[in-house]
N, C-alpha and C positions, 0 to 999 in steps of 0.2 A: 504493500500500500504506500510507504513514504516512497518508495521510484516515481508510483504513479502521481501522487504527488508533487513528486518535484517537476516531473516531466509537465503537470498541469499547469505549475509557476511558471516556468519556462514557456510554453505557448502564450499562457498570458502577457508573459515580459514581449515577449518579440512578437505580438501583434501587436500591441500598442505603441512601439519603436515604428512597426513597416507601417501603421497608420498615420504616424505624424510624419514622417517621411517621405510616404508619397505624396500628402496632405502641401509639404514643405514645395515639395518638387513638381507640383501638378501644373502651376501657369509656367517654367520653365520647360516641359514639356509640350505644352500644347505651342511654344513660342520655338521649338528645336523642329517638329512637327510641320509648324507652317511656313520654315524657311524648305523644308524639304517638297511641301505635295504644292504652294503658293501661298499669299497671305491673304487673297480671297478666300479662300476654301477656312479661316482658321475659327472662325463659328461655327463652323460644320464641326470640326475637330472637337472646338471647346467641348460643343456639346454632346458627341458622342464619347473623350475620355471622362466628364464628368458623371456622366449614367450610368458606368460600370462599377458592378460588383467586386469586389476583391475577396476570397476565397482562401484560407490556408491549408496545407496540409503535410504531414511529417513526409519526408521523400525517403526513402532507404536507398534509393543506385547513388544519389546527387551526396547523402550521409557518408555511403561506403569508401564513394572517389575521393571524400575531403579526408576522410581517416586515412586515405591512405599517400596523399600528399599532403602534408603539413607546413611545408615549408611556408612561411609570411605568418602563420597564425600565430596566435597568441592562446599561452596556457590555458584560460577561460575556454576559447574557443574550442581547445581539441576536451575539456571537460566539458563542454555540453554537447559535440559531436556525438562522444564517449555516452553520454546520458539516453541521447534517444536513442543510438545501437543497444544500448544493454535494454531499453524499453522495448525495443520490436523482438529482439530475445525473447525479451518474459514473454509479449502475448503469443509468441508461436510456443510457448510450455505451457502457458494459462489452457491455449484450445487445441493440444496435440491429439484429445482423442476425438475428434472432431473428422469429419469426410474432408479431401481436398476442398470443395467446394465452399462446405460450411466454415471451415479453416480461415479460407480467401474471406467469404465475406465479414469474418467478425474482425481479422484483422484489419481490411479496409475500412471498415466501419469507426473504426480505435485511430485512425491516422488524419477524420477528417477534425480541423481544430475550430472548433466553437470563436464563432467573431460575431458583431451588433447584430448581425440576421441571421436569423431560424432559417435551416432547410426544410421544406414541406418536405413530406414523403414521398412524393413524384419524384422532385427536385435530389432528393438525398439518395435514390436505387440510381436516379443517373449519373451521380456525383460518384458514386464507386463504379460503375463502366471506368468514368474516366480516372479514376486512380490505379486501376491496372496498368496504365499507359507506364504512372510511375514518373510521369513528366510534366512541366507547366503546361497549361491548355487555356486556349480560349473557348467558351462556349455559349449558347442562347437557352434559357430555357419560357416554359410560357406557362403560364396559371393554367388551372384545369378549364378554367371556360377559351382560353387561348383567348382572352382579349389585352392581355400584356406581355410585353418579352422583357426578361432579364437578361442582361450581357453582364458574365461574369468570368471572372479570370483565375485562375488557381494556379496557385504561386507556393512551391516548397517555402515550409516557417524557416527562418532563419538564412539557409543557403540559399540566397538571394542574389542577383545582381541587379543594376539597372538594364543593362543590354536585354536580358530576362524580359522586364517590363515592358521594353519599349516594343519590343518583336510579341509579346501576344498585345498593344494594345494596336501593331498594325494591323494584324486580324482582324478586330473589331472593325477599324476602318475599310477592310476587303469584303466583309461578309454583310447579307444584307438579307434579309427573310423575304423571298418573291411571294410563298407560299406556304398553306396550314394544311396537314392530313390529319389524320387519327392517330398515326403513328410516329410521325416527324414532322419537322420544320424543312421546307424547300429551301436551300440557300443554297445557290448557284456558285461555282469556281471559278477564276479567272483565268486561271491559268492550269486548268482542267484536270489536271492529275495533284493527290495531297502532295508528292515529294516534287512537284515543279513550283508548286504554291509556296509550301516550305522555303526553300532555296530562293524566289524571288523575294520573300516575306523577310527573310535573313537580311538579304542583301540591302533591302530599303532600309531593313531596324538601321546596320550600319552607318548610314547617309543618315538617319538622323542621332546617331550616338557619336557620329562626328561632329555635329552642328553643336552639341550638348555642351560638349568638352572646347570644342571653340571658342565657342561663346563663353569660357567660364563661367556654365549656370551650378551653382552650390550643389555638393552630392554629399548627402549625410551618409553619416561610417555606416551604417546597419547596409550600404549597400558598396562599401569598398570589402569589406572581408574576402570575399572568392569574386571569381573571373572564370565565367560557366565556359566550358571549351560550347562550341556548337556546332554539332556533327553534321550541321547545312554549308556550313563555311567551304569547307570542300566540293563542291558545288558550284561554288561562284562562278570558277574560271569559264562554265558550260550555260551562262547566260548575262556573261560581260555585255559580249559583240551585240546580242541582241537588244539588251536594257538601254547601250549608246547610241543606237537605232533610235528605238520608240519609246524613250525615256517621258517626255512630255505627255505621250497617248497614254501610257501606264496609270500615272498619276491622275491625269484626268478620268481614266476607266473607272478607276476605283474611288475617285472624291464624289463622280458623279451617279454611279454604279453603274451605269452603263455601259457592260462591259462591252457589248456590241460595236461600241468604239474601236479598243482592240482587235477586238476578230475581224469585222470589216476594212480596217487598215487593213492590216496582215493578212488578209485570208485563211477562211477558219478551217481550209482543208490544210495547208501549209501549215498550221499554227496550230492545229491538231496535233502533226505528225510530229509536229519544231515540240510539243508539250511531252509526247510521249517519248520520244529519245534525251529528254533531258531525265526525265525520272529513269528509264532504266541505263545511261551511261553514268548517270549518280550513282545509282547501288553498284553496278556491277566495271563501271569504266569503261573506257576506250582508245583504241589507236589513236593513231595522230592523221588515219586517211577518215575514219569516222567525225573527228574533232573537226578535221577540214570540209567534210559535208555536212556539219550542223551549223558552221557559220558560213556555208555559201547557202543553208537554206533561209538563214536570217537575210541576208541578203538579197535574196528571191524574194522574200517578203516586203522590207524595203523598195524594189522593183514593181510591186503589185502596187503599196501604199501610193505612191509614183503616179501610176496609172489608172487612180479611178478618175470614173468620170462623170458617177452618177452625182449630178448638180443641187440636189436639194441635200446629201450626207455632205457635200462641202462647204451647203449654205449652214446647216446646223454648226458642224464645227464651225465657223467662222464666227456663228454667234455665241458659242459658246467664251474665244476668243477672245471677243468684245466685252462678255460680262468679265469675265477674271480681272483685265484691265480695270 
């Protein structure tokens, strides 16, 4: 009981640390944000990072990696590492006779960490889906009559970074509810496959966690401790060519949501194919004659944008143009 205890201090200490933190750092964000997508667009922004949920919960891979590089931390830090491993210890001896399955859920159950709002029941069975992931996530959920959407974010307690934050609150700005079923929410991709999304989603966090640090906007400690590696980074090099293309069309697809923008530049057969070879030369790599037919097909595509000529898709963009001005 005193583990559990203290591990309950503990949650409680460092939510209220990541609450005034972000609290601190929230108009520096939306100001790091809007030199990146325009500063037209930065009401759109204010007001969708101000709606979001923030969500905590104990990470055990993000726990494991910082136990086992220590270097930069400080003594406190690797004793409260030390604290939540020996905690997910007990609960796996707490419910060892337990089925795999039952196991899984009362452990996930135990990792998510009590903050100013209740999970409904809906809300809480899909809250553990997404702790299996074991990763920060962005997600939407909706009241049972589906007349409201929460946008919430879940963020490992403690092993935290900024970069962290900024990459699930570009999500939020990507994703957009077109549609309600019974079973899910419709939200559309932009970039059509999760690991093409990921990778382009990484790459913009960057651009605006360069702007951040530029700008010297204030970064309280609870978010200098660790430097989350991000397994999208490796990736980049496989949608440079194309983001220096249609850098401009990007940002407007997703400020606007309209992703149609994108795909009718580019060509959604093109830009299909340009989606699905960047996720599987992600996972699995490529030569260097593969590497050079993904960026002559970006190029094709640039070639197409080139060439429309349907006059009322060039009247729209133009006034889009006009209002950003």
């Amino acid at each position: 009981m005193k583990k559990v205890t203290r591990i309950e201090a503990y949650n409680k200490k460092f939510v209220q640390e990541l609450a005034l933190a972000q609290k601190l750092i929230e108009p520096y964000l939306i100001r790091a944000f809007s030199l990146v997508y325009g500063e037209y667009y930065q009401e759109h922004i204010k007001a969708v990072i101000e709606n979001i949920r923030f969500q905590y919960y104990i990470p055990h891979s993000l726990l494991k990696m910082a136990s086992e590089n220590t270097k930069g931390l400080s003594k406190r830090d690797k004793k409260v590492i030390q604290g939540y491993l020996r905690y997910l210890e007990q609960l796996k001896l707490k419910y060892k006779n337990l089925n795999v399955d039952q196991l899984e859920e009362k452990i996930l159950s135990q990792l998510i960490v009590k903050t100013s709002f209740d999970l409904d029941l809906l809300v809480f069975n899909h809250a553990l889906d997404l702790l299996k992931l074991d990763a920060s996530n962005y997600t939407i959920f909706s009241d049972e009559e589906e007349q409201n959407f929460y946008q919430t974010i879940f963020l490992p307690i403690y092993v935290v970074d900024l970069k962290m934050i900024i990459h699930e609150i570009n999500h939020a700005l990507m994703i957009d509810v077109v549609a309600v079923t019974p079973d899910c929410l419709v939200m559309p991709n932009l970039f059509l496959t999760s690991q093409c999304e990921e990778i382009f989603n990484d790459y913009l966090t960057y651009h605006v966690l360069e702007q951040y640090v530029d700008m010297q906007f204030p970064l309280p400690q609870v978010f200098k401790r660790f430097n989350i590696f991000s397994q999208y980074e490796s990736g980049f090099y496989l949608v440079e060519n194309f983001y220096s293309i249609f850098e401009d069309v990007i940002k407007r697809s997703i400020m606007t949501k309209n992703f149609n923008l994108l795909w009718n530049y580019a060509g959604k057969q093109n830009f299909y194919l340009y989606c699905q070879l960047v996720h599987h030369y992600s996972l699995n790599g490529c030569t260097q004659e593969e590497f050079d037919q993904l960026n002559q097909l970006a190029l094709n595509m640039y070639h197409h944008a080139l060439m429309i000529t349907d006059e009322s898709f060039r009247q729209e963009q133009a006034q889009i143009r006009k209002l950003e001005k």
